[in-house]
N, C-alpha and C positions, 0 to 999 in steps of 0.2 A: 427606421424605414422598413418596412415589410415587403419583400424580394420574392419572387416565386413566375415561374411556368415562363420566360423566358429567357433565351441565353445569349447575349450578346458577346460573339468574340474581338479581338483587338485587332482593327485591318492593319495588312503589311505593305496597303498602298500606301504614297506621299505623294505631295504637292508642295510648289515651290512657293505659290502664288495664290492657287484658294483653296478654302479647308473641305472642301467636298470633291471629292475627288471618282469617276467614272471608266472602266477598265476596253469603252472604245467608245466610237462613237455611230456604228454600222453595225447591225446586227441581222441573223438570218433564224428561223422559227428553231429550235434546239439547242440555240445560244442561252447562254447567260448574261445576264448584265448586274457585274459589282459595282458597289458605291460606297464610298466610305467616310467618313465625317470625323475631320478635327478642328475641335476651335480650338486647338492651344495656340495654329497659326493665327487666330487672329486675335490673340489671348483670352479669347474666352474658354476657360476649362472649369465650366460651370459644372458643379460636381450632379445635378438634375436640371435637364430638359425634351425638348420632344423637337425631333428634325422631321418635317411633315414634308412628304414628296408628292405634290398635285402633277396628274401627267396629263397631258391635253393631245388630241388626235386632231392634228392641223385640219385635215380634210372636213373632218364631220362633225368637228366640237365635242366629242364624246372626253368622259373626265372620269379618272380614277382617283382615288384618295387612300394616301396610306401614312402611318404613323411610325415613328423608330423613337426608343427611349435614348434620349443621350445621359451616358450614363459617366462622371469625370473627362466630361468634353469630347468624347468619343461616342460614335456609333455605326453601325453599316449594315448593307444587307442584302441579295441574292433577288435578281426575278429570271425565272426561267421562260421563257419567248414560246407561248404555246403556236402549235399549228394552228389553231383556229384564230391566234389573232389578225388582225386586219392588216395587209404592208403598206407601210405608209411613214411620214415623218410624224416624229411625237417629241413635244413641250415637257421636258423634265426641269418643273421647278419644284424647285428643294427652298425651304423656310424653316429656318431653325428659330425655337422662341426659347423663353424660357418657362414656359408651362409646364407644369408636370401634370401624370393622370391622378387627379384626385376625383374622389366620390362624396358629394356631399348631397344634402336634400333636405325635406321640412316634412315632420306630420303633420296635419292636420286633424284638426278638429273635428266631425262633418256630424250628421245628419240622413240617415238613410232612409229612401222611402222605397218599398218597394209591391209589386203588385201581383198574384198570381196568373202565371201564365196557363191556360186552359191547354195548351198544342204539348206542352214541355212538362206537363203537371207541377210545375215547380215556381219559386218566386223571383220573377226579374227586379232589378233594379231599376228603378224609374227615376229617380231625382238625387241629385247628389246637395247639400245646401251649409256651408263652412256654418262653426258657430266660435262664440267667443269665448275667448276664456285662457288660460296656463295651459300646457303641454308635458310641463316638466317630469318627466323619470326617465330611466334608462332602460335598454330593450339590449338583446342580444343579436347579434348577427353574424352571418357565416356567408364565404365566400369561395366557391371551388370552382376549380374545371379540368381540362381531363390530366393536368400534372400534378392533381390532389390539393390539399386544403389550403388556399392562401389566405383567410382570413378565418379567424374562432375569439370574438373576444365582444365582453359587453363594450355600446356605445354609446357615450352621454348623450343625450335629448336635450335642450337648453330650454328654456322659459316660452321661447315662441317658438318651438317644435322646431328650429333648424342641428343638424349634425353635420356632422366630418367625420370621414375614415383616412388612416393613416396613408399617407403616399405609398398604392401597390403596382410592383411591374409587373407585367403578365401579357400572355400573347394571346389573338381572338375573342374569345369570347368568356365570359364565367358567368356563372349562377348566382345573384346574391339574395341572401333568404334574411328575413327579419324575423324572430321568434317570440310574436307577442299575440294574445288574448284580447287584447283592445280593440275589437272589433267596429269601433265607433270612429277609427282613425283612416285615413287617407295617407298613405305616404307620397311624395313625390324626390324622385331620383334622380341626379344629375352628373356629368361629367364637365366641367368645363370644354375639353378639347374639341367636344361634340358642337360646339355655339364659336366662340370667336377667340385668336387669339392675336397678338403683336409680334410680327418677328424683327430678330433683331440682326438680321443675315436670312439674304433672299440672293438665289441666283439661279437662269436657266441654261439649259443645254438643250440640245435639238439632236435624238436620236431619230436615226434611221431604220426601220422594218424593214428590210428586203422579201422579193418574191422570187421566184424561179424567173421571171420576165425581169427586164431592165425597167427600174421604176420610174416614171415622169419626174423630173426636178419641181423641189417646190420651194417657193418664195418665203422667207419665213423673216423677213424683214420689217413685216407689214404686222407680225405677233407681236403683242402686247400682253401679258398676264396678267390677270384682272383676280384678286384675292377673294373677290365675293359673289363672282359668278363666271360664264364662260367669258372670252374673246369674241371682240365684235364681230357681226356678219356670220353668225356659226350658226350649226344647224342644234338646237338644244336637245340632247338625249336622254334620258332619263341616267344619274350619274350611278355609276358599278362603282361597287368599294371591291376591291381586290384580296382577299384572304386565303387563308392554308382551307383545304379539307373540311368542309362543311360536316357536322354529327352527320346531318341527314345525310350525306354520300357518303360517310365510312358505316352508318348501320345498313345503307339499300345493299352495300358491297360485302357484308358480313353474314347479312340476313334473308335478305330478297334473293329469291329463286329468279332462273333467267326467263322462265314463263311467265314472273311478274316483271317483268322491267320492259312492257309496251311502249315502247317510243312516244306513243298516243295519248300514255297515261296524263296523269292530273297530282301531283302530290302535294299534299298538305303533312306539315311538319309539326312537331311539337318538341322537338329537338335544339332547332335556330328560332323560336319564337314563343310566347306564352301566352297566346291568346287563346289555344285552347282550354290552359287552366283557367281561364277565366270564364268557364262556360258553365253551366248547368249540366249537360252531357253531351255524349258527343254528336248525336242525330241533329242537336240545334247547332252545331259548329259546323257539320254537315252542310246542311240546308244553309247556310250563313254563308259559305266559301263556295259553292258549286251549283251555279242557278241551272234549274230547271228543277232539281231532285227534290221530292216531296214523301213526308214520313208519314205514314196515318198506322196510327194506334189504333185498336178495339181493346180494349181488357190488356189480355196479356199478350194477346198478339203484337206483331209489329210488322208491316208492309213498305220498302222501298220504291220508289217510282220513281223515272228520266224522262222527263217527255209521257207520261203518261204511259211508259213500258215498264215491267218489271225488272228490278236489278236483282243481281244474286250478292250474298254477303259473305268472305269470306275471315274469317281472326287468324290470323298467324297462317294464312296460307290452307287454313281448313275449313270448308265450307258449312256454313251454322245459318238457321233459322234467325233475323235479325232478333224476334225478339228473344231468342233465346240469349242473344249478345248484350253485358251487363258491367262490363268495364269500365271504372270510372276516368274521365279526361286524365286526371294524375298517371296513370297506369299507361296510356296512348304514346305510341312514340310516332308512327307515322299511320297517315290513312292515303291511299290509293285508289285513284276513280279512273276507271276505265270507261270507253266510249263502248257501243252497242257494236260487235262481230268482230271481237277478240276471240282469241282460241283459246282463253280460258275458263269459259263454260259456255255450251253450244246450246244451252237451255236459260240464257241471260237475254233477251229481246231490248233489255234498256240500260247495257250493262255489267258492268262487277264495281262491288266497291271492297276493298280489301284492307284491314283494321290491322296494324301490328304492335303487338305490347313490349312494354319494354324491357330489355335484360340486364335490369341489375348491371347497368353500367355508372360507374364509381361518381361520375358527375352530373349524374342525379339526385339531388336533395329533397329531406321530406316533403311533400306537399304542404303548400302553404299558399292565403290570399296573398302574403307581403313576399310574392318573389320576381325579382326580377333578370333579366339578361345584359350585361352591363360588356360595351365593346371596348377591350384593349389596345394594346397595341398591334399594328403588323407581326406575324412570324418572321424571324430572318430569313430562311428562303421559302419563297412562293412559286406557285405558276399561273403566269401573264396572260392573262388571255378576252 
């Protein structure tokens, strides 16, 4: 088993009666709330599994998801009660299965068609079309993130393009890059945890959020936990997965000046996501995430527009000529769009958009088409919010 980037310590709660065990049951915004997990009480001391804690927000149906390795029938873990979360009663059900994170997938064969773009000077893809036939060789792959290298080893490819990688633990998020020339192939990547699993030990508790006010009593008799979607009668929210420290907030907090961090702003990442690698450059990923904004080339020139105003263009916080701007997606770590009568240029009428590269931070991997972002487990402590 391949072990890396997170750490699971050995809680010094107990329980008499069930193996998941919570350190209260009322809580105020600055609290913490532990939990802890053993199945030896119910003899399960499965030497790998995953205790999945779904939390449900009585009031409004709102649903977080988070995941904990059970690592020799043991696991547990830390959520810190942000100020901004909502007070109210919350659904803490905890389902322990026996799934572990594995990463498997299948190449494909395909067929590319693609067509030259006039706007982008370059060629899109237009049709993607499987073909038949063997798959078989083996490719190389590598898997990091910011605790360094969890994975470095060739993986076999079988006859019909499906693989496996070995059981990794690890927290948030990693990088995983495929190192192959085969550019006639499609990969696709998979986690099981992400789709569906069976548990074999389910149970809920009913915390409380407190406010500064005395909260309304709520009814929580009438809660039912539903495994494949909210509880009845709820209001459906769009669901928040709860994680540590996003890239993109520890580079704005490293990198970004306070004159760029406009409350107003717009950010597009390429940090927590890889659709800018998959772009032609970054003017058409631009234009792609941020309607109204229009790019017109002449020659060498290059002109931004918002609404038919002029935007100003800054890279790394220094104001440059767009077309003198020539960095390829790979290189982008974030891009920042400002609305028109910012104070950061008094000569922008539709505007600023601001380009940041990235620094040679260690959990960035060569450029490649075959990379992807693969979600791990929870961090042991987070903050709730």
């Amino acid at each position: 088993m391949v072990i890396g980037g997170l750490l699971i310590g050995r809680s010094t709660m107990a329980s008499d009666s069930i193996p998941v065990n919570v350190n209260g049951r009322s809580f105020k915004a600055g609290d913490s709330i532990h939990f802890s997990w053993n199945g030896q009480l119910i003899n399960k001391s499965t030497p790998t599994g995953t205790l999945h804690l779904w939390i449900d927000n009585l009031e409004t149906g709102q649903r977080w998801k988070l995941r904990y390795p059970i690592l020799n029938g043991e696991t547990g873990g830390s959520l810190a009660v942000s100020r901004d979360l909502r007070p109210g009663t919350y659904a803490f059900n905890f389902l322990a299965a026996e799934n572990f994170l594995e990463i498997s997938g299948k190449f494909r064969r395909v067929k590319v068609k693609t067509a030259f773009n006039y706007e982008t000077r370059k060629y899109d893809t237009v049709s993607i079309k499987d073909l038949d036939g063997p798959v078989k060789y083996n490719v190389h792959a590598a898997m990091l993130n910011r605790m360094g290298l969890l994975f470095d080893e060739d993986v076999q490819v079988a006859g019909d393009g499906s693989f496996r990688l070995p059981p990794i633990v690890f927290g948030d998020t990693a990088r995983l890059v495929f190192d192959t020339d085969k550019m006639d192939y499609l990969i696709d990547v998979r986690t099981p945890l992400d789709t569906s699993f069976v548990p074999f030990y389910s149970k809920t508790m009913f915390i409380s959020v407190k406010a500064d006010a005395p909260a309304e009593r709520v009814d929580t008799s009438s809660y039912q936990f539903n495994v494949s979607g909210f509880y009845p009668n709820s209001i459906t929210l769009q669901e928040v997965v709860v994680t540590g420290p996003s890239r993109t907030k520890q580079f704005e907090d490293e990198h970004v000046t306070p004159m760029f961090k406009h409350i107003n702003s717009r950010t597009l990442s390429s940090l927590d996501n890889d659709q800018l690698l998959r772009m032609n450059n970054i003017w058409s990923y631009i234009q792609a995430n941020a309607p109204g904004i229009m790019v017109r080339e002449n020659g060498l020139s290059r002109n931004i527009y918002w609404r038919g105003q002029r935007v100003s263009v800054f890279q790394d916080e220094i104001q440059m000529n767009a077309g003198d701007i020539t960095v390829p997606p790979s290189e982008v770590a974030l891009i920042k769009i400002f609305p028109a009568g910012t104070a950061i240029s008094a000569r922008a009428p539709g505007g600023v958009i601001a380009i940041y590269t990235k620094r040679g931070d260690p959990y960035d991997l060569p450029p490649s088409p075959y990379t992807y972002t693969v979600k791990g487990y929870t961090q042991p402590e987070i903050l709730w919010q």
